[in-house]
DRENZA-573539 format. One record per residue (C-alpha): x, y, z; residue in one letter. Coordinates in steps of 0.02 Angstrom, whole numbers, plus 32768, in hexadecimal, padded with zeros to 4 digits. Layout:
DRENZA-573539
XYZA
...
//
This chain:
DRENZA-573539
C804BCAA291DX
C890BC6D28ACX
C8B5BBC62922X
C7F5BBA12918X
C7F9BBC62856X
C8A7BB4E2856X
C851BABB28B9X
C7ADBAC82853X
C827BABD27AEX
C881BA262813X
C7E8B9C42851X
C7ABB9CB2795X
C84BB98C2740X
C82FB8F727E5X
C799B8E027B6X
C7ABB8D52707X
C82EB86426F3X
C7D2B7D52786X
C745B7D226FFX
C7ADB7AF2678X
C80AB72326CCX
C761B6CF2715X
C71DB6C52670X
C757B5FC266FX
C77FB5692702X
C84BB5752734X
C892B4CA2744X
C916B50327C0X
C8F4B5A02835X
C95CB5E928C5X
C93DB67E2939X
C9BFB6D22992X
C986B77D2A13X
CA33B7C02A00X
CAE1B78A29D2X
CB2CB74F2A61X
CAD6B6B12A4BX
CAFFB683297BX
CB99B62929C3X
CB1CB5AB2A10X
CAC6B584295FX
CB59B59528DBX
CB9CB4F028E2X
CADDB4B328C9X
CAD7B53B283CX
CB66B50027D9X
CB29B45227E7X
CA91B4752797X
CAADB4EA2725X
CB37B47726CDX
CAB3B3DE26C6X
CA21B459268AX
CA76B4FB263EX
C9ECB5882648X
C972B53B26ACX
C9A2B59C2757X
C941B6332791X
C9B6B675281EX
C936B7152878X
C975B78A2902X
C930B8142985X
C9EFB85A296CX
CA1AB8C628D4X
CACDB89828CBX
CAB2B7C728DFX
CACBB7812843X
CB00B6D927F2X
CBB8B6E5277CX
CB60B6522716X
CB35B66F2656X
CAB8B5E7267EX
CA5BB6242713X
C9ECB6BE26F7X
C9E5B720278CX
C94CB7A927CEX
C949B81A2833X
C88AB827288EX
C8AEB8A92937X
C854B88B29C4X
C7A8B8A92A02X
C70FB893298FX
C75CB87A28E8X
C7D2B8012937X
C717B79F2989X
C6CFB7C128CEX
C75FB76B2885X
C743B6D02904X
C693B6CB28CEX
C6A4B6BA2817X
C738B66427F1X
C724B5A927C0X
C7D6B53127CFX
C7DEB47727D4X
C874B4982854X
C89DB51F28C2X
C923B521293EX
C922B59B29E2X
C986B59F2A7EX
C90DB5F32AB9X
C8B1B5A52B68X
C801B5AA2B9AX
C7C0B5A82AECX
C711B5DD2AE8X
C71AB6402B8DX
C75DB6D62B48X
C759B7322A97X
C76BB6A12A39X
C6D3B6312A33X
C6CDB58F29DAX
C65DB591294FX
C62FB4F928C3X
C67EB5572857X
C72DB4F5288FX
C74FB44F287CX
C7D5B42E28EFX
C81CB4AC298CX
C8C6B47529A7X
C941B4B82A3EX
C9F5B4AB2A49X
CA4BB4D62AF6X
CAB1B58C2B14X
CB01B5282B9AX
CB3FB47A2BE1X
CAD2B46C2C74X
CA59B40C2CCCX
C991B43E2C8DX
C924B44B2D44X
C9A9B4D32DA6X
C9BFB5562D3EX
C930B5542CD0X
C876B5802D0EX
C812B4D62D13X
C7C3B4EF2C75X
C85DB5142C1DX
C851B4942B96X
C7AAB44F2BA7X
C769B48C2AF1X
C7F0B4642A98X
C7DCB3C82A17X
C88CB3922A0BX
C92FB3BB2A75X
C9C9B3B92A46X
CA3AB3692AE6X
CAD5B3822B18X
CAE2B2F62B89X
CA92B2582BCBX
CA59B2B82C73X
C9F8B3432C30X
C983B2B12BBCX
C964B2662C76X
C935B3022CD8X
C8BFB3222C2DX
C87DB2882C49X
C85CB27C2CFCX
C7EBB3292CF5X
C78EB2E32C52X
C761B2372CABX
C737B2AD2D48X
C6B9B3062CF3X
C69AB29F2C7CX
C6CCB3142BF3X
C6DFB2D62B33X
C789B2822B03X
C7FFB2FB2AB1X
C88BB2A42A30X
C925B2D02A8AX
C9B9B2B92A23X
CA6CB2952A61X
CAC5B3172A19X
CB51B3522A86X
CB68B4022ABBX
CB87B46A2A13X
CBE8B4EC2A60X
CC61B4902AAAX
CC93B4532A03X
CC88B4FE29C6X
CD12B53F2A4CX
CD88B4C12A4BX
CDA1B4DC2987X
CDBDB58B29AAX
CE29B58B2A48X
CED4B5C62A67X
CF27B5762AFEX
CFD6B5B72AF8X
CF9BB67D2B20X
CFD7B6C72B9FX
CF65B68D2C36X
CF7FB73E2CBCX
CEBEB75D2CD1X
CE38B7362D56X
CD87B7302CF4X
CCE6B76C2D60X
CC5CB71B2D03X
CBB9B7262D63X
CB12B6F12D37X
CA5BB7202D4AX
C9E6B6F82DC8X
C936B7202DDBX
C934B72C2E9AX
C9CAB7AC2EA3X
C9B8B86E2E91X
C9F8B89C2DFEX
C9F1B7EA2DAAX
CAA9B7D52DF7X
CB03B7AE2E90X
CB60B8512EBEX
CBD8B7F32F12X
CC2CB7F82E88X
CC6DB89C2E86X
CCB6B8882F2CX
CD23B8042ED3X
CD44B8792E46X
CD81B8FA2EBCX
CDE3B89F2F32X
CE39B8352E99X
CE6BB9002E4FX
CEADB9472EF2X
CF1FB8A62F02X
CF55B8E12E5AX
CF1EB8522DE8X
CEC9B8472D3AX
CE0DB8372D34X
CD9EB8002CB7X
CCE7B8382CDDX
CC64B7EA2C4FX
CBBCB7E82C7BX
CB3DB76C2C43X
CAD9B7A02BA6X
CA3AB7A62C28X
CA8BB82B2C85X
CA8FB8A42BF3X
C9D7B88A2BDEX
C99DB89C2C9BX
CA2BB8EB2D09X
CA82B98B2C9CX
CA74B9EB2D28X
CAE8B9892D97X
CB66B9582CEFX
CB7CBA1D2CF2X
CB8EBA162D84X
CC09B9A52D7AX
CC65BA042CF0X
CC6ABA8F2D47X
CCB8BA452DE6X
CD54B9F42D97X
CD6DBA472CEBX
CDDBBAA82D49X
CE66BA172D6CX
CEBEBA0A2CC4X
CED0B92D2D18X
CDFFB9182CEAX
CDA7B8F32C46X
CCEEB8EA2C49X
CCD2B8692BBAX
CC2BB8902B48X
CC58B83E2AB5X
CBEFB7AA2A72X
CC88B7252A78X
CCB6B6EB2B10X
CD4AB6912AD5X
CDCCB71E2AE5X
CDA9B7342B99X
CDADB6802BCDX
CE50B67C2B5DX
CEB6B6F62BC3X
CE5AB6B02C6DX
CEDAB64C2CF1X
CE32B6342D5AX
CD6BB65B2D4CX
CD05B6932DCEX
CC4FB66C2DB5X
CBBFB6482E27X
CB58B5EE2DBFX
CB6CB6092CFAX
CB67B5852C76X
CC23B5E52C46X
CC66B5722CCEX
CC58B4E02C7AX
CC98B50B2BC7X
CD3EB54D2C26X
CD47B4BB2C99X
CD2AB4212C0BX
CD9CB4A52B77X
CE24B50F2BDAX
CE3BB48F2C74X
CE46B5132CFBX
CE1FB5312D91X
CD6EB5812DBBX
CD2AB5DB2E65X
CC8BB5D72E93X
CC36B6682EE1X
CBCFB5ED2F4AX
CB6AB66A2FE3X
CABCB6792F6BX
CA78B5EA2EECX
CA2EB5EE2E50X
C982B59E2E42X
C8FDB5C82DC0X
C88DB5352DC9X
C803B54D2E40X
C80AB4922E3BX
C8B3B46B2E73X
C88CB3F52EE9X
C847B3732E83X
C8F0B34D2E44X
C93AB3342EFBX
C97FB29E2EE3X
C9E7B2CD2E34X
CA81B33E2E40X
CA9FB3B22DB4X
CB25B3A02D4AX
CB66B45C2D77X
CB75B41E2E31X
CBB5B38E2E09X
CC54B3EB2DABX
CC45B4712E28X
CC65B3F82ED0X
CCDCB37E2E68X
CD5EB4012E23X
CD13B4B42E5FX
CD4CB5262EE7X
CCD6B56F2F54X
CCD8B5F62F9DX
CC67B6892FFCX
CC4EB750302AX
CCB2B74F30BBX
CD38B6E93070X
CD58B7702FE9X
CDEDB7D03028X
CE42B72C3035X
CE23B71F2F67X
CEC6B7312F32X
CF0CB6892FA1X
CE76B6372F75X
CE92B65C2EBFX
CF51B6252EDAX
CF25B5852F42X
CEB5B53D2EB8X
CF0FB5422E2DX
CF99B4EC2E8CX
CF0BB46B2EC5X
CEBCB44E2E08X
CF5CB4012DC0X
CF18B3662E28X
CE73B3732DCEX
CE98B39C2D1DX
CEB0B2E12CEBX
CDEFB2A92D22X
CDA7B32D2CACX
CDBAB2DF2C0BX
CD5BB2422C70X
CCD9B2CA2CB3X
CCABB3042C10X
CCA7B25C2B9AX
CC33B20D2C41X
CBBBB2A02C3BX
CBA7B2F32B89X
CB82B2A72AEFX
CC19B29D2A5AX
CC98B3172A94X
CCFAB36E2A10X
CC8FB319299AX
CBCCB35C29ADX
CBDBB3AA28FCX
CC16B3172897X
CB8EB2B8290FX
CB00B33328C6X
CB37B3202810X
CABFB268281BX
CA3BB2AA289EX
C9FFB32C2851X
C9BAB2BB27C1X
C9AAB219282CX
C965B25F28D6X
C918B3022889X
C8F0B2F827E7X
C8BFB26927D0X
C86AB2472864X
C7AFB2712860X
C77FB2442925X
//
């Protein structure tokens, strides 16, 4: 009785402070579902919110995820029908999401927004990873490189869908790590960073923990840190997990929002197919295995982009290590033999990554014009 009576005295104090903040149109608004993902959006934030102090509405489904800006305002709105109400009601000129499949889910567009904006969560290509209507609603996109505005392109002429203003931004978080990174820690860690796939049990490829346990019993130091995704749709198997391995004092299962720590202290990453390979690869310049026995394919229409390759397969076959299941007691030479093998590749990265995404090291400075000139400004 006293949990319902809390969460009725909760729901209310939601409640009451979403109608008292959708009183008026926001210029700038941002939703976040948790805090693992306000590392994607700060650099944005603080670009705004010096050019137009308290004009930024910054909502979240998470409690604890809140902006350190005297000029942003921040709200919490939960989840479930106050967070839909909220969506309903609130009118902004600008609001900025990195969320995908707007309009398919609980958050419908509505007239009451001018503008829906999305900003990437990570550096790869839009038709592999994503379903196929992934960004389809969205009115403007913020790109990180030149090959994500053609593989937008190429579906919109397919089906003849309306022109979105896609805007050559660079990859925010790249910008965010490298002003952040240490390189001279000490580098004794192999990272395990999987990520989620629809057409696995569990949402992950249990693989995985065979590499976990055979990197342990050879007596090395293991990073486990599972995609954000995986907290949402496999706990069972993360406890799993926990339970497995907490017992060698070599493992640490990473939850925390930053992933920066963990890549810090990594000598190598092992990934199948997370967006986390690419941020290590362009910012730390190590060497990364790929976990290669099951793909990761979320659009249904995959094959109509045959003839591109995406930019994660591109990095993966150019400097990547493949490897598969039965290959996994061999992990600790394979581990060995690459990062003998990248030294040869380390000086075409900084080639890789000025070719493919837009103003390296300098997408914030980039944004301080856009965001009048392309934004703003801009009425299309």
């Amino acid at each position: 009785m006293n949990s319902f009576i809390e969460k009725i005295k909760s729901d209310y104090l939601i409640l009451r402070n979403i109608l008292r903040n959708t009183n008026k149109s926001v210029k700038f608004l941002f939703y976040s579902e948790n805090k693992s993902y306000q590392k994607f959006s700060i650099d944005i934030i603080d670009v705004i919110s010096k050019k137009y102090p308290n004009q930024i509405l910054y909502v979240s489904s998470d409690r604890e995820d809140k902006i350190d800006n005297i000029n942003v305002k921040n709200l919490y709105i939960g989840q479930g029908l106050l967070m839909k109400l909220f969506f309903l009601i609130i009118k902004a000129e600008n609001f900025f999401l990195t969320l995908t499949d707007l309009g398919n889910h609980s958050i419908k567009k509505t007239k009451n927004i001018n503008k829906y904006i999305y900003y990437f969560h990570a550096a790869v290509s839009t038709f592999k990873n994503y379903t196929n209507t992934a960004f389809d609603n969205y009115d403007v996109i913020l790109c990180s490189g030149k090959f994500q505005i053609n593989e937008i392109r190429k579906r919109e002429k397919k089906l003849n869908l309306p022109k979105k203003e896609l805007i050559e931004t660079g990859y925010f978080y790249f910008d965010y790590l490298k002003e952040k990174i240490s390189l001279t820690k000490e580098t004794n860690h192999i990272l395990i960073a999987p990520s989620w796939n629809y057409d696995l049990k569990n949402f992950i490829n249990e693989n995985h923990i065979k590499v976990i346990d055979t990197l342990l019993k050879n007596d090395n130091n293991v990073i486990f840190r599972p995609h954000p995704e995986h907290f949402k749709r496999s706990s069972k198997i993360l406890n799993e997990i926990k339970i497995k391995f907490n017992q060698f004092h070599k493992f640490i299962f990473d939850e925390s929002v930053e992933n920066l720590n963990s890549m810090e202290k990594a000598k190598c990453l092992i990934t199948d197919a997370s967006g986390i390979a690419l941020e290590y690869l362009v910012l730390f310049k190590r060497p990364i295995l790929y976990l290669s026995d099951k793909d990761k394919i979320h659009n249904k229409d995959f094959s109509d982009f045959k003839d591109i390759k995406s930019i994660d397969h591109i990095a993966k076959d150019e400097f990547g290590y493949k490897f598969y299941e039965n290959d996994i007691n061999e992990i600790n030479s394979l581990i060995d033999n690459s990062i003998k093998d990248f030294q040869s590749k380390v000086h075409y990265l900084d080639d890789f990554t000025n070719n493919n995404f837009f103003n390296f090291g300098s997408t914030k400075k980039k944004f301080d014009l856009i965001i009048d000139n392309q934004i703003i400004n801009n009425k299309n």
